[in-house]
NUMAR-926811 format. One line per 8 residues: for each residue x, y, z of C-alpha. Coordinates in steps of 0.05 Angstrom, whole numbers. Each point is the difference from the previous one (the first is absolute). Layout:
BEGIN
X Y Z ~ ...
***
This chain:
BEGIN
2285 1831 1871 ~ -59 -7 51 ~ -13 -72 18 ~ -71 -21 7 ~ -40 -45 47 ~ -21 -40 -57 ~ 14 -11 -79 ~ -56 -32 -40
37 -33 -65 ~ -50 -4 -63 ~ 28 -46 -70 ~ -43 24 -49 ~ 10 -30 -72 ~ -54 21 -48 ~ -50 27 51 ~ -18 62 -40
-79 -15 8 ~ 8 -16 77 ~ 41 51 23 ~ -44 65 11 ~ -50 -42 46 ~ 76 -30 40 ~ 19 81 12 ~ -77 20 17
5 -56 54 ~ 58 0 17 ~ 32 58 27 ~ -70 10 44 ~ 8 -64 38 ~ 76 18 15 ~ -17 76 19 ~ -50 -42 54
49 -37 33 ~ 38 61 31 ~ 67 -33 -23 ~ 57 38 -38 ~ 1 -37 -65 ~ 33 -14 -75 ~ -35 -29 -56 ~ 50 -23 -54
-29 -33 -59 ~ 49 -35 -39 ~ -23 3 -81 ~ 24 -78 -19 ~ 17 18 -78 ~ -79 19 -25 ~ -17 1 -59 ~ -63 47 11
-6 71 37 ~ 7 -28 62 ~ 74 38 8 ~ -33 70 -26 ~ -57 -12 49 ~ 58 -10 55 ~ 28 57 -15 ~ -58 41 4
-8 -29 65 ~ 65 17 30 ~ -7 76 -30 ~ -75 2 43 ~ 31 -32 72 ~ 88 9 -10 ~ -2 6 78 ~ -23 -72 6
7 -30 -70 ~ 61 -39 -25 ~ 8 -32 -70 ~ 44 -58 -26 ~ 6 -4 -75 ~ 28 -68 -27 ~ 29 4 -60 ~ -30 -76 -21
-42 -44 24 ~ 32 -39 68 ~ -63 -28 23 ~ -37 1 55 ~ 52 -24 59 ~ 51 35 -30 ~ -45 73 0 ~ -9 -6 72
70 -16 19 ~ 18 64 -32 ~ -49 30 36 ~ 25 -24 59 ~ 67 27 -11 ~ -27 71 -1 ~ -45 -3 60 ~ 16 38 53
-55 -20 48 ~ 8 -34 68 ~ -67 -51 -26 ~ 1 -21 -69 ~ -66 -15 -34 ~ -7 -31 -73 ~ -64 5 -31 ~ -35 -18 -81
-19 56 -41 ~ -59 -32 -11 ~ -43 10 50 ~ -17 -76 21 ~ 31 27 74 ~ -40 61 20 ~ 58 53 24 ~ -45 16 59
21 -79 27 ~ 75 26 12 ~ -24 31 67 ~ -8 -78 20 ~ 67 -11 -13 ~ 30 58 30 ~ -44 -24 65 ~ 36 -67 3
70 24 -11 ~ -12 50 52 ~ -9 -67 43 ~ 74 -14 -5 ~ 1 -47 -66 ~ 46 20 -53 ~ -33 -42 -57 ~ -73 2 -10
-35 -41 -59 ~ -79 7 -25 ~ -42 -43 -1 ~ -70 8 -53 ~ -56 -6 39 ~ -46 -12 -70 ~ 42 -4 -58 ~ -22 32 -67
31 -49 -53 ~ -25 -64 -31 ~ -20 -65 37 ~ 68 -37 -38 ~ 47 65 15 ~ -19 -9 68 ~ 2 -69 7 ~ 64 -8 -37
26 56 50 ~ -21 -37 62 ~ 32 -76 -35 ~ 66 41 -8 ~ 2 32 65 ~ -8 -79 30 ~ 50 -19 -40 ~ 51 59 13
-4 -8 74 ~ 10 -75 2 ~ 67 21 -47 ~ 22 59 28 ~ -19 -3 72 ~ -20 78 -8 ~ -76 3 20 ~ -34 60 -35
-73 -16 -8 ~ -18 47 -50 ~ 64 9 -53 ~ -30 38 -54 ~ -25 64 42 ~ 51 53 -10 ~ -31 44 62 ~ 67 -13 43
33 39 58 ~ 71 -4 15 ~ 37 31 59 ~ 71 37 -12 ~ 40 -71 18 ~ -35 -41 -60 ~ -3 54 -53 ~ 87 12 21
14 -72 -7 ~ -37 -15 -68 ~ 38 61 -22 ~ 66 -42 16 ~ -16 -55 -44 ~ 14 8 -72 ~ -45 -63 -27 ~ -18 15 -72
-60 -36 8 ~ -35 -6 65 ~ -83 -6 29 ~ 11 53 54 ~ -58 -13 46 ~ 35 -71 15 ~ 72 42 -3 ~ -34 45 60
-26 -65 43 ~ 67 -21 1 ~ 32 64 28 ~ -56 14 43 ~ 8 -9 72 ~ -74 7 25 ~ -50 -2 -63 ~ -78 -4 4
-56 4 -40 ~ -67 40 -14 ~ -68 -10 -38 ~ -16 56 -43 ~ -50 10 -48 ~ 9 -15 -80 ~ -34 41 -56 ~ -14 -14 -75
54 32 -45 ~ -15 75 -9 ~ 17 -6 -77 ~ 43 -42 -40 ~ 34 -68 -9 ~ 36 -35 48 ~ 80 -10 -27 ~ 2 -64 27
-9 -57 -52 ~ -5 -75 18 ~ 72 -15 -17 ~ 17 62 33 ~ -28 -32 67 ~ 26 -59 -20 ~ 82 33 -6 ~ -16 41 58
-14 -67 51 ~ 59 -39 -36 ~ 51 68 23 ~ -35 -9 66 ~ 9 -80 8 ~ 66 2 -27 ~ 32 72 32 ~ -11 -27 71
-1 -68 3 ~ 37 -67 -22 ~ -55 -43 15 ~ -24 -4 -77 ~ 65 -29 -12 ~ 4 -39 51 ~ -67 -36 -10 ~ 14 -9 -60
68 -44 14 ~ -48 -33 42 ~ -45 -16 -48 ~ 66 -19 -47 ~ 20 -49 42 ~ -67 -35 14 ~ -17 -3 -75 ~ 75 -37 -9
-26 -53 44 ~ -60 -8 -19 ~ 28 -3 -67 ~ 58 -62 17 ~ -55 -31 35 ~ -43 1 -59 ~ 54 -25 -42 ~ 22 -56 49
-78 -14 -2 ~ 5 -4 -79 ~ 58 -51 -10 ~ -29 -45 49 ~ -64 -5 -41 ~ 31 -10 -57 ~ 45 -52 28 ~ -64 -41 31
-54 19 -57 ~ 41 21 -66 ~ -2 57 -44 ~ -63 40 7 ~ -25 50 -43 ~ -62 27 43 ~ 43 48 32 ~ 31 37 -44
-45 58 1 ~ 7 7 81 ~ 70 5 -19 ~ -14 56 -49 ~ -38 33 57 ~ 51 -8 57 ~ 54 17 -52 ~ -39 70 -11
-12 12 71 ~ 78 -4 17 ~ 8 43 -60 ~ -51 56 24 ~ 29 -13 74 ~ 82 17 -29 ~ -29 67 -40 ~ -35 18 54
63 -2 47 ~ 51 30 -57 ~ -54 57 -2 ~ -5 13 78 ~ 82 -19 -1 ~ -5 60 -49 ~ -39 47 43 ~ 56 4 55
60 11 -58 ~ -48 58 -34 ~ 0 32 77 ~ 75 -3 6 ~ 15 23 -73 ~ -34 56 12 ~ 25 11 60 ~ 70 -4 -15
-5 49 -64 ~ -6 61 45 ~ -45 45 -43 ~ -42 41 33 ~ -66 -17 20 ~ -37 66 -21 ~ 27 67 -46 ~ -30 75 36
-11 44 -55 ~ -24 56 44 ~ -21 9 74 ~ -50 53 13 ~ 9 40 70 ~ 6 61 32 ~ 63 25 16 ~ -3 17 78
77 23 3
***
């Protein structure tokens, strides 16, 4: 089969109301850039027409059109990997289905790989979601780089281009769970960065719930770093001597002024404190075991029900 310039990979998971304006705007701004291309759209398990729209799509453009169909929902991370392991292009771009990254930005990234770097991240030049989404975005992104040493300034943009060299390497990792923008900083030898603009969704809901965002920065603390587990021993070992000192503090008041009752409910409340303190360990303890038993369980990450392409034999 032909191999292409560049492969644009699309998860779409209940997009059904989104989709038309994606294809009018789409396939324009990649006919612009002069580039041989593949668009393959990887339909994550919807529950809607999104995979009948798809299809129609690939039936209008076969030459250039590609679809993945998941049997069940793998989420997110997991779509694009398998899109990944279909690509054929020498530049990888992932974008959202939704329309927040306006498909005539990818000529930016193109640009800057074209400058030798073979991982280049987005940055939102005026993001489009709430004051708290942003600002809890910007808290976590502080608090990812202090844990995981990999500085990406804007994680939650999707608009991503990967050269040949990244795209082959994630391919070689079989992680069941995995935040592939930080998966692609580490492989990368020469990564950079662009502004681009942000739009309001075209139509829709955004799929990503608080606790979603919430399980999405705990896979991406705990899948490449030990530092949360680390402070934490840290912290284990400066509460047990704060703790003997406290005690040691305790019998020699009570040896020098008697039995006294005042305190008893600053004991309650250290004696809760330590108690939230050992459940919060046993449950970040139980974050690393959850990675490795899935790990070691072997399933596959994603079922293909169908793949939609034209057969160039």
């Amino acid at each position: 089969m032909s191999t292409p310039e560049l492969s644009i990979v699309i998860p779409v998971y209940n997009e059904e109301a989104g989709l038309p304006s994606l294809f009018d705007r789409l396939y324009p701004a990649l006919d612009r850039l002069g580039e041989s291309y593949e668009v393959i759209f990887i339909n994550d398990g919807s529950r809607d027409r999104s995979a009948a729209l798809l299809r129609q799509q690939f039936e209008r453009r076969p030459e250039v059109t590609r679809v993945i169909l998941l049997a069940a929902n793998a989420g997110q991370h997991m779509a694009i990997m398998a899109g990944f392991e279909h690509a054929r292009g020498q530049v990888v771009v992932t974008l959202d289905a939704d329309l927040q990254n306006p498909p005539e930005e990818i000529g930016k990234l193109l640009a800057k790989v074209r400058e030798g770097h073979d991982y280049v991240g987005s940055i939102r030049r005026k993001r489009q979601d709430s004051l708290f989404r942003t600002w809890a975005s910007k808290a976590m992104n502080r608090l990812r780089e202090r844990i995981t040493r990999i500085k990406i300034t804007d994680q939650g943009n999707m608009l991503r281009a990967y050269g040949r060299n990244v795209i082959d390497a994630i391919n070689s990792c079989k992680e069941v769970s995995t935040f592939i923008p930080a998966l692609a900083y580490t492989f990368a030898m020469h990564p950079a960065e662009v502004t681009v603009e942000h739009e309001e969704r075209a139509a829709g809901e955004s799929k990503y719930s608080l606790y979603s965002l919430i399980r999405l920065n705990f896979d991406l603390m705990t899948g490449f770093s030990l530092v949360p587990l680390q402070w934490f021993s840290m912290l284990g070992i400066g509460v047990s001597l704060g703790s003997a000192a406290l005690f040691v503090l305790l019998i020699a008041r009570r040896l020098i002024h008697g039995p006294e009752a005042e305190g008893l409910f600053t004991l309650f409340a250290l004696a809760f404190f330590l108690i939230g303190l050992t459940l919060f360990g046993i449950g970040l303890l139980g974050e690393y075991i959850g990675r490795v038993y899935l790990q070691v369980r072997h399933r596959p990450r994603y079922l293909v029900d169908a793949v939609l392409e034209r057969d160039e034999r």
